[in-house]
C-alpha positions as CSV (number, residue, x, y, z in Angstrom):
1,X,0.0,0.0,0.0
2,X,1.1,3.3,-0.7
3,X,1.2,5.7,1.8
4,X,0.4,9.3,1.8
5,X,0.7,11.9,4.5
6,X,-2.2,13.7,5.6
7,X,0.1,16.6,7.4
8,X,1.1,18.6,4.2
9,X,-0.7,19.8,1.4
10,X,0.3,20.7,-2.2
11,X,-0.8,21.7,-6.0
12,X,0.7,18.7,-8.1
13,X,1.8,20.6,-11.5
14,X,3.5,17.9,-14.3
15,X,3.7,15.0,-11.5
16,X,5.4,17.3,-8.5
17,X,4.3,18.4,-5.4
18,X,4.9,22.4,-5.1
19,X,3.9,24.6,-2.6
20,X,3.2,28.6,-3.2
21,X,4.4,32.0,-1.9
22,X,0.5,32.5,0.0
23,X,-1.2,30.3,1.4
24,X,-4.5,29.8,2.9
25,X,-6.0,27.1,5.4
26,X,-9.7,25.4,5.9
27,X,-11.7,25.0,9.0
28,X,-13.4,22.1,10.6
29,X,-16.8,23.0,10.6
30,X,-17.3,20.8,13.7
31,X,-14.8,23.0,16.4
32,X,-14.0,26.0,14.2
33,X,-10.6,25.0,14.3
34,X,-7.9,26.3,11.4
35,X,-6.7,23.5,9.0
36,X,-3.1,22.8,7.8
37,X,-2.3,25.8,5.2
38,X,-2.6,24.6,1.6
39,X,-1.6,26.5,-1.9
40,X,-3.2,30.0,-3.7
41,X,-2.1,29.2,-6.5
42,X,-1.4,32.1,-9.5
43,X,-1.9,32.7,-13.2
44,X,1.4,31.4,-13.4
45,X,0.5,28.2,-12.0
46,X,-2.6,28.0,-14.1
47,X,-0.2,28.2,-17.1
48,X,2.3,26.2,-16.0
49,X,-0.4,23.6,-15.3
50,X,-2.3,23.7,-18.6
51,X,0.9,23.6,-20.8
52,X,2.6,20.1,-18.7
53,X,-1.2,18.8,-19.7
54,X,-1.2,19.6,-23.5
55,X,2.4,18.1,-23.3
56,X,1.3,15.0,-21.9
57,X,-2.2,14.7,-23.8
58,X,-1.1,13.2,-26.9
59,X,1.2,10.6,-25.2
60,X,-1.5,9.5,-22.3
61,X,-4.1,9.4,-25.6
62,X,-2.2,7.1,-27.9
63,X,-2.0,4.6,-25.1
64,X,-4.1,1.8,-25.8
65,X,-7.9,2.3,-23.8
66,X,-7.1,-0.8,-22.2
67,X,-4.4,0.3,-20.4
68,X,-5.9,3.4,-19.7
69,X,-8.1,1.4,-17.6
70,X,-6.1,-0.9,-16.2
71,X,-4.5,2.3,-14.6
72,X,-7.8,3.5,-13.4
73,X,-8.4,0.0,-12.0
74,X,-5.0,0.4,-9.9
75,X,-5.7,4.0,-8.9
76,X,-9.2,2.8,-7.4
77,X,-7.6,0.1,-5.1
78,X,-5.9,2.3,-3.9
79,X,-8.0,4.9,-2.8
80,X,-10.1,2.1,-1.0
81,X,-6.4,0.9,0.8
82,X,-6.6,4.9,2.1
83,X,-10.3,4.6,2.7
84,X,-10.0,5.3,6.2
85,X,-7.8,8.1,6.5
86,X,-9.7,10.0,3.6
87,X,-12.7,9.0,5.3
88,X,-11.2,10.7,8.5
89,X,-9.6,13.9,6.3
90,X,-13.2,14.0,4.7
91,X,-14.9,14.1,8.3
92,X,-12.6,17.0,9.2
93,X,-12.6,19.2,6.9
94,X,-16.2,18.8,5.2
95,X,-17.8,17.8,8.5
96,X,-20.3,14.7,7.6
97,X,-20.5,11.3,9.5
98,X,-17.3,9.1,9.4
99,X,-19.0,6.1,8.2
100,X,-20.4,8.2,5.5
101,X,-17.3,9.4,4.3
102,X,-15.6,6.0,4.3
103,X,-18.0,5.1,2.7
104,X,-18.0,8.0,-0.2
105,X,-14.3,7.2,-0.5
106,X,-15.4,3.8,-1.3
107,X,-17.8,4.6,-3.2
108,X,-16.4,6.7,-5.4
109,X,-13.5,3.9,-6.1
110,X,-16.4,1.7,-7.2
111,X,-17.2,4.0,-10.1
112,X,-13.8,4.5,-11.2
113,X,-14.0,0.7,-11.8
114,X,-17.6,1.3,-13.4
115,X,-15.7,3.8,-15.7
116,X,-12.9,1.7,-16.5
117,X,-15.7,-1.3,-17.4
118,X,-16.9,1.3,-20.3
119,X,-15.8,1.1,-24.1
120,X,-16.0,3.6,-27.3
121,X,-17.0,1.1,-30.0
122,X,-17.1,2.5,-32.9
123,X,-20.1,2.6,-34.8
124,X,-20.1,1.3,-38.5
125,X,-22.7,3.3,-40.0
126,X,-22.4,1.9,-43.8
127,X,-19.9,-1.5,-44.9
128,X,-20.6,-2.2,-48.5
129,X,-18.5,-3.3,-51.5
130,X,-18.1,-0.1,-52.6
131,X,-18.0,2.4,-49.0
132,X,-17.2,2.3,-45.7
133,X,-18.9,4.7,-42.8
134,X,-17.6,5.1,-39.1
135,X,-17.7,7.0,-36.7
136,X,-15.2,7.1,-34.0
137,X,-14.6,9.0,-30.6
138,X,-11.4,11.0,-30.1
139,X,-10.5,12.3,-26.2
140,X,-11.3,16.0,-26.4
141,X,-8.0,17.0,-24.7
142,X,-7.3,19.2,-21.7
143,X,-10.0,19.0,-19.1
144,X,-10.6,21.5,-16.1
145,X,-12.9,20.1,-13.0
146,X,-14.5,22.2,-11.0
147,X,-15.4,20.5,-7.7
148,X,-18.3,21.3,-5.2
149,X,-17.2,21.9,-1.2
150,X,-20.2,19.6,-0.4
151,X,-19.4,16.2,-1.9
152,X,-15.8,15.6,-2.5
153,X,-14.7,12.2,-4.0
154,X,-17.4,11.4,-6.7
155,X,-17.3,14.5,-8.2
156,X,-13.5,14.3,-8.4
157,X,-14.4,10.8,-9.8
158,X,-17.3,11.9,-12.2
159,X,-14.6,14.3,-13.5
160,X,-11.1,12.1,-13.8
161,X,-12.9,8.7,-14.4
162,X,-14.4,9.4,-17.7
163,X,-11.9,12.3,-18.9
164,X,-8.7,8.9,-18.0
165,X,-10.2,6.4,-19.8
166,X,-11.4,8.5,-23.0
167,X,-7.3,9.6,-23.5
168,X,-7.8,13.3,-22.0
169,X,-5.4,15.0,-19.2
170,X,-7.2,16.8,-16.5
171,X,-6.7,19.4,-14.1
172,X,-8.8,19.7,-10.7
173,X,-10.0,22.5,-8.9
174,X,-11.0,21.9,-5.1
175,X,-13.3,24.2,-3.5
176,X,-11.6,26.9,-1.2
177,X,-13.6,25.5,1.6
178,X,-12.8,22.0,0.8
179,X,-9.6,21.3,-0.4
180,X,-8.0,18.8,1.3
181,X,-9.3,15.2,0.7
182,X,-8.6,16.4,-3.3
183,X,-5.0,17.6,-3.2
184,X,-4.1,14.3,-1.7
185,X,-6.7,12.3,-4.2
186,X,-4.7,14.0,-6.7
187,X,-1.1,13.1,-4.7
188,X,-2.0,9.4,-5.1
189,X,-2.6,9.4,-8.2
190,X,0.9,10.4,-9.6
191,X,1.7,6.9,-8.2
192,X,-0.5,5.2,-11.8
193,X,-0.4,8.2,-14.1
194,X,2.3,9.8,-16.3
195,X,2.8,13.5,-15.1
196,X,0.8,16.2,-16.2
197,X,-1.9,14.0,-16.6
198,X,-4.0,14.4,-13.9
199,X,-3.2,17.8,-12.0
200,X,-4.5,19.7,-8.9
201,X,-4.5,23.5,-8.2
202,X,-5.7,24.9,-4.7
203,X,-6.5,28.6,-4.8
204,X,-9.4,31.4,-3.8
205,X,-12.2,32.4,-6.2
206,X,-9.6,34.4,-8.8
207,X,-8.4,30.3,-9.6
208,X,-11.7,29.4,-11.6
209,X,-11.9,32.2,-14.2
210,X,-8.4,31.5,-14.8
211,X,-8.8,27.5,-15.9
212,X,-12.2,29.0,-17.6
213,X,-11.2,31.3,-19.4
214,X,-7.8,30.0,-20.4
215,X,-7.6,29.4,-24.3
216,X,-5.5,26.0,-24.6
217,X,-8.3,23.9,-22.4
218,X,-10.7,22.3,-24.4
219,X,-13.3,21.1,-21.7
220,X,-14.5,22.6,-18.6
221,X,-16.5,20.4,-15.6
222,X,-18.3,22.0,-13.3
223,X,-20.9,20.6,-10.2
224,X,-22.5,23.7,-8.0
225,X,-24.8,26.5,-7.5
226,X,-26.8,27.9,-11.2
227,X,-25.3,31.4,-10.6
228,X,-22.0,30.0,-10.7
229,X,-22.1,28.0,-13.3
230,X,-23.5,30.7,-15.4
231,X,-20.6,32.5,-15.0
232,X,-18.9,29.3,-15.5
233,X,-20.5,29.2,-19.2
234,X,-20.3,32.8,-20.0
235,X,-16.3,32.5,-19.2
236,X,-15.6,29.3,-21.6
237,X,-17.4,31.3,-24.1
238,X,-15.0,32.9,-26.2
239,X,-12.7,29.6,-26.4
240,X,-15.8,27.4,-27.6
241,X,-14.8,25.2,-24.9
242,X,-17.1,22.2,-24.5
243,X,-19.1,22.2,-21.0
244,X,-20.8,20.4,-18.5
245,X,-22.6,21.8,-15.7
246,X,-24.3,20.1,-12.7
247,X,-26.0,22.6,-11.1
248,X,-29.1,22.8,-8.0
249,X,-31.9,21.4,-7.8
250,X,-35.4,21.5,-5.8
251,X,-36.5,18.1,-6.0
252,X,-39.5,17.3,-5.3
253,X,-40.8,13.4,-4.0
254,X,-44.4,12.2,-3.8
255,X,-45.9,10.5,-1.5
256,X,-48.8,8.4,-2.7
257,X,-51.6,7.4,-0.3
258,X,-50.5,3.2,-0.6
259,X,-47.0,3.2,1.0
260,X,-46.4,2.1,4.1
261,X,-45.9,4.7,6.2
262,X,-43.5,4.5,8.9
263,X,-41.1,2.7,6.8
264,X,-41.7,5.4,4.0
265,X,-41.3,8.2,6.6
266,X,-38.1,7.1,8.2
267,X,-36.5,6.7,4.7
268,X,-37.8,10.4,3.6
269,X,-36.0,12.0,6.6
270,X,-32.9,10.3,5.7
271,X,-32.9,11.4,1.6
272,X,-34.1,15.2,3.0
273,X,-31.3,15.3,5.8
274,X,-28.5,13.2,5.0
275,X,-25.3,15.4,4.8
276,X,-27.8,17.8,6.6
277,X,-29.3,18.4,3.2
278,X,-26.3,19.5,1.8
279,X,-26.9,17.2,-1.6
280,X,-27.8,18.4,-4.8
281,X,-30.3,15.3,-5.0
282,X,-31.7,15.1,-1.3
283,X,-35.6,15.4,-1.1
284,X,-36.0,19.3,-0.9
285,X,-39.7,19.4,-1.3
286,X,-42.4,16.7,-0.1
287,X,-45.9,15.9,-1.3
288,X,-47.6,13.4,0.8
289,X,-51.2,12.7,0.1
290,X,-54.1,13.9,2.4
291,X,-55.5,11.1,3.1
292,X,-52.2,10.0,5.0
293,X,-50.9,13.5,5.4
294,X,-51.2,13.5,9.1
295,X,-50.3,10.2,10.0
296,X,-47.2,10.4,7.9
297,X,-46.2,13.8,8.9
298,X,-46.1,12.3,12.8
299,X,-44.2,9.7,11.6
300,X,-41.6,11.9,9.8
301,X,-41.4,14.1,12.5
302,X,-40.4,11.0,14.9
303,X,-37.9,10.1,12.5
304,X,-36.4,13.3,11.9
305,X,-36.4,14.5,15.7
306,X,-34.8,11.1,16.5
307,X,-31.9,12.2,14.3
308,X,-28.4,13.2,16.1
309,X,-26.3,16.1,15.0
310,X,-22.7,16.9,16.2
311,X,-19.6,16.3,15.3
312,X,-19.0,13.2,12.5
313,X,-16.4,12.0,14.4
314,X,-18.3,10.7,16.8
315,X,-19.8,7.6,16.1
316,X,-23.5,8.5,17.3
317,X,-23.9,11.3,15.0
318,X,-26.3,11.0,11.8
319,X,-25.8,14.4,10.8
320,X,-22.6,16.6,10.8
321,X,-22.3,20.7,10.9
322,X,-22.6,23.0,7.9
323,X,-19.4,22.8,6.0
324,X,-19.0,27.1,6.0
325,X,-19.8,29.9,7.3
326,X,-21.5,31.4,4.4
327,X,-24.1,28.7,4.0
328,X,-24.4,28.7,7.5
329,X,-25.4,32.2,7.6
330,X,-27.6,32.2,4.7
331,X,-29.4,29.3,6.6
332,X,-29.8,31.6,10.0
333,X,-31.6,33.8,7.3
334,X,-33.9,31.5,5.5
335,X,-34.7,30.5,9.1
336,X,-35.3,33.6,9.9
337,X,-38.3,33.8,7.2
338,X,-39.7,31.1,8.4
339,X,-40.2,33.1,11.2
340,X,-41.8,36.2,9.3
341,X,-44.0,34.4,7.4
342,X,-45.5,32.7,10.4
343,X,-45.2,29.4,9.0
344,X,-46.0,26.1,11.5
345,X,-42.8,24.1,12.2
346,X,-43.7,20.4,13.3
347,X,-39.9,19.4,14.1
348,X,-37.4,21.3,15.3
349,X,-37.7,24.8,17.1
350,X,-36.2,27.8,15.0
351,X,-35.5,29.6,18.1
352,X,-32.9,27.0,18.5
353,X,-32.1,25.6,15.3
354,X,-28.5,26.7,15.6
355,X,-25.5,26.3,18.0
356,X,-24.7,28.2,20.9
357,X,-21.5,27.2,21.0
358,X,-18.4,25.9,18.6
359,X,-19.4,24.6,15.2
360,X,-21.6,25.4,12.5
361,X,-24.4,23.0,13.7
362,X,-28.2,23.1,12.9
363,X,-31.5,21.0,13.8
364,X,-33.3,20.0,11.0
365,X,-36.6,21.6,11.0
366,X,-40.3,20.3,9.3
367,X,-42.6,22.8,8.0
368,X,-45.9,21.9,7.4
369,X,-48.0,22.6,4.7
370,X,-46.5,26.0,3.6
371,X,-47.8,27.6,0.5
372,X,-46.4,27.0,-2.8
373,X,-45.5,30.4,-3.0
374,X,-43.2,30.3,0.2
375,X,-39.4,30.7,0.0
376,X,-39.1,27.7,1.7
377,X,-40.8,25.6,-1.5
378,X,-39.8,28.1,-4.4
379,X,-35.8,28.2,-3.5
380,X,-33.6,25.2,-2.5
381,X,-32.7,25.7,1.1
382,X,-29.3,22.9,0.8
383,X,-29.7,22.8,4.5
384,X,-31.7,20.7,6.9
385,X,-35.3,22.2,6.5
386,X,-38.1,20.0,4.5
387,X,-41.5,22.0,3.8
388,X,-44.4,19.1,3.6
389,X,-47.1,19.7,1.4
390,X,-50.5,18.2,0.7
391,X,-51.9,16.9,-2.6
392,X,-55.4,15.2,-3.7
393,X,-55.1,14.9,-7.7
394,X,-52.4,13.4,-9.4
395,X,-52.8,16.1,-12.2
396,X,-52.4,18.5,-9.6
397,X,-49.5,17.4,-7.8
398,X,-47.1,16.8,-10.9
399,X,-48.2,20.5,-12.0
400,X,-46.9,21.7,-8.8
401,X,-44.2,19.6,-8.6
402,X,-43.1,20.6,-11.8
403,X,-43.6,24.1,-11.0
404,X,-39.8,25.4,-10.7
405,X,-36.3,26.7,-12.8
406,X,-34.6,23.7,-11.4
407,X,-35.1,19.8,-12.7
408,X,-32.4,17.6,-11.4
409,X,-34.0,15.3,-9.5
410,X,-37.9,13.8,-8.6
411,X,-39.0,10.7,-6.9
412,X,-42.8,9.0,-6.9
413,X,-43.4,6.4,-3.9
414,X,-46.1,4.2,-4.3
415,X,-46.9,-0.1,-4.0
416,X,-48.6,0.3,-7.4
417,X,-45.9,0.2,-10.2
418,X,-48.4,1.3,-12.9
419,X,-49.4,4.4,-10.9
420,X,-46.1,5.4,-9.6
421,X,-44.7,4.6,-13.8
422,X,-47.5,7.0,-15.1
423,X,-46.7,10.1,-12.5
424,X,-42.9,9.5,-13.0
425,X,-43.1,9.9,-16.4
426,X,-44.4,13.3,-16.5
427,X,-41.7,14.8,-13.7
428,X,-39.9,17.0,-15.3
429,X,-36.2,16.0,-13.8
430,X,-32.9,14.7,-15.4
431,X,-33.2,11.6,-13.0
432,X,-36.6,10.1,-11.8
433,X,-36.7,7.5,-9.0
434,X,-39.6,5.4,-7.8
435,X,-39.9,4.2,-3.7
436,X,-36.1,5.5,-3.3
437,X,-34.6,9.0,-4.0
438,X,-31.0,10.2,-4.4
439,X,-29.0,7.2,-6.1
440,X,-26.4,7.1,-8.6
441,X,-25.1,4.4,-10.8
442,X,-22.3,4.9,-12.9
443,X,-23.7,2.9,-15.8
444,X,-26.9,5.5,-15.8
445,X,-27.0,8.8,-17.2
446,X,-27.3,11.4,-14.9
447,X,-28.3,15.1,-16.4
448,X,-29.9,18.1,-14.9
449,X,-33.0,19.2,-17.1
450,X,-33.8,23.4,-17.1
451,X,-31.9,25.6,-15.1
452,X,-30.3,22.3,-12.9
453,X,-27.5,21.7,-16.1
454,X,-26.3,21.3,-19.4
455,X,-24.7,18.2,-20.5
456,X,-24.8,14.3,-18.8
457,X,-22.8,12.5,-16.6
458,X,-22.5,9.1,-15.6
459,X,-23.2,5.9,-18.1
460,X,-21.8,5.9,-22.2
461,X,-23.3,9.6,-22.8
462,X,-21.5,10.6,-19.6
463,X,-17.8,9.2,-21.1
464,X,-18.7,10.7,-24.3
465,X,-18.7,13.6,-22.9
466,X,-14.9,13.8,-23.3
467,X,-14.9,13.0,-26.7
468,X,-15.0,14.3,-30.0
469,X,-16.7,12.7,-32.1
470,X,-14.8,12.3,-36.3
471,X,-16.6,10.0,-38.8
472,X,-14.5,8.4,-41.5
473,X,-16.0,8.0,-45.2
474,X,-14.2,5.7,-47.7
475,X,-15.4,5.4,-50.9
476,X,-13.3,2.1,-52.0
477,X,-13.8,3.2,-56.0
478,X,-13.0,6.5,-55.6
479,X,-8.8,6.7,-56.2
């Protein structure tokens, strides 16, 4: 097993560790403590970086995909020999449940294997005696990931897996909140990959225009807030670079009158809070039917207030702090409408959602039945409050349901498959589940529909992604 240190931090340009001239450090969420210092890294980094991955794209493309995976394969194994002590870096500086992070590390190995399972066939469109027709896939070149300070290792994976096995070099960004668990993601994997192939740069919010905007990178990845990745898109603009963008969502799940109830409830307070709703995919908005509404609102309130937040080290804790001080604070305000709009709260009590002491912590709160029209059901909260609503008529429900920007993700929860397949259906979401919410497979497209992305990750479409497609003509008579 290799070992890594988890003391010292560094940007990894063309396969070495550097450090930079400033510096800047995280905190643990949990105990407001600093973290260990870790690079700002400058345009001339950005350069330096970009121009070690053109040099080393057309090597790392020409070897055979094979290969490539067989790479990916070894890099995998050993993130899952490290498991525990990214688990434990992932605790500390992002703030969720151990076993959860252990088990995102884990996790996101699995997909790299899923990724390296993947092929580019190409596809013979015409084979006669006289011409020949295919089209092919070609790695794009130099990729940029952008990464979310919420959910570290499978967007690093979502990123490197696909761009590694289709022949492209790629260059991370952590979030300044969350860089940590990345730079040392990144550190491993010089151990399997030639240098310059897969880079990481730590900096402040100058470091993403730069790898945006920068004219020799072909393909930018981005997972985070719409506003962002706007700016995001606007930036690659002039370069034509291709781009992907995972951005929020306000996903609705419905409840239909059939399920059983308890065990229904208990797994809806787990897909709203887990993280302490600090998922893109979490339930963020719940329609439960009137004919159960009370019934099931009791039981989701048991569930919910049986839920333990504090620190993720500890091995009793379901849900961890806030990761930063900004989303904390815009929490303590959405709360804070809650509060002027009079609305009833079932679990939780906003007078003391938050901590009095160290660490960004906060009680998940219920709010029942608020109006549609409500800040708390028209915007994504990406905290620990669920507004639960009540619906009658199917027609009814999948209007409202469907009545946002955002379409990322929707669930349906019923015992009768034809119902639940019918309302499904007409969700308008980039992923739809039915009696479950908030999983990924890496074999399965996942794409934001409206204002919640452009582009698809995850499955064939999601490898394509890094790929340029060139189609080859032969006319056999024509010389």
């Amino acid at each position: 097993m290799i070992n890594i240190s988890f003391e010292s931090f560094y940007n990894v340009i063309d396969g070495e560790l550097e450090n930079t001239t400033e510096t800047r450090h995280g905190i643990n969420p949990a105990t407001l403590e600093k973290l260990p210092p870790v690079p700002v890294s400058t345009p001339e980094d950005v350069d330096r970086a970009v121009n070690a991955s053109r040099r080393a794209a057309a090597a790392w493309a020409e070897i055979p995909i094979e290969e490539r995976k067989q790479k990916v394969i070894q890099y995998a194994d050993a993130i899952v020999a490290l498991s525990d002590d990214f688990g434990r870096m992932l605790t500390t500086e992002q703030g969720k449940p151990l076993s959860a992070a252990r088990g995102e590390a884990k996790g996101a190995a699995d997909f790299l294997k899923g990724f390296a399972r993947m092929s580019l066939p190409e596809q013979v469109v015409e084979d006669t005696e006289h011409r020949r027709v295919v089209t092919r896939y070609v790695p794009v070149g130099v990729c940029v990931g952008i990464v979310p300070w919420n959910c570290m290792f499978l967007p690093y994976i979502l990123f490197m897996g696909p761009a590694l096995v289709a022949g492209c070099t790629i260059i991370l960004k952590p979030s300044p909140f969350t860089p940590y668990c990345g730079l040392k993601m990144i550190e491993l994997a010089q151990h399997y990959f030639p240098p310059g192939v897969v880079q990481v740069l730590s900096g402040d919010d100058r470091l993403g225009p730069w790898l945006t905007e920068h004219p020799d990178v072909a393909k930018v990845s981005f997972t985070g807030s719409t506003a962002t990745g706007i700016k995001v898109l606007q930036s690659s603009a002039p370069s034509l670079k291709k781009v992907t963008l995972e951005l929020g969502g306000n996903d609705p799940a419905i409840i239909c009158p059939d399920v059983d109830i308890p065990k229904v409830a208990a797994k809806a307070a787990m897909k709203a809070f887990t993280n302490s709703g600090q998922v893109c995919i979490s339930i963020k908005r719940l329609y439960v039917h009137s004919s159960i509404y009370d019934e099931f609102l009791a039981q989701l309130t048991k569930a919910t207030n049986a839920l333990v937040v504090g620190n993720g080290l500890d091995e009793s804790t379901n849900l961890g702090p806030i990761q930063n001080v900004m989303q904390y604070d815009r929490l303590k305000a959405f709360v804070a409408s809650l509060e002027d709009d009079e609305l009833n709260i079932v679990a939780g009590d906003v007078k003391h959602a938050f901590s009095q002491g160290m660490g960004y912590f906060m009680n998940p709160l219920i709010v029942d039945n608020p109006p549609d029209d409500s800040r708390v059901v028209v915007e994504e909260p990406f905290g620990p409050i669920l507004p639960v609503l009540k619906w009658e008529a199917e027609e009814d429900v999948i209007k409202r349901a469907n009545d946002s920007a955002d379409g990322l993700g929707a669930s349906v929860w019923s015992r009768d498959p034809a119902r639940a397949e019918r309302m499904a259906v007409q969700l308008q979401a980039g992923m739809v589940w039915i009696n479950t919410h908030a999983e990924l497979q890496v074999d399965a497209v996942f794409a934001g529909h409206k204002r919640s992305g452009i582009g698809s990750e995850l499955g064939l479409e999601g490898l394509k992604a890094y790929c340029l497609t060139q189609t080859i003509v032969h006319d056999k008579l024509g010389a």
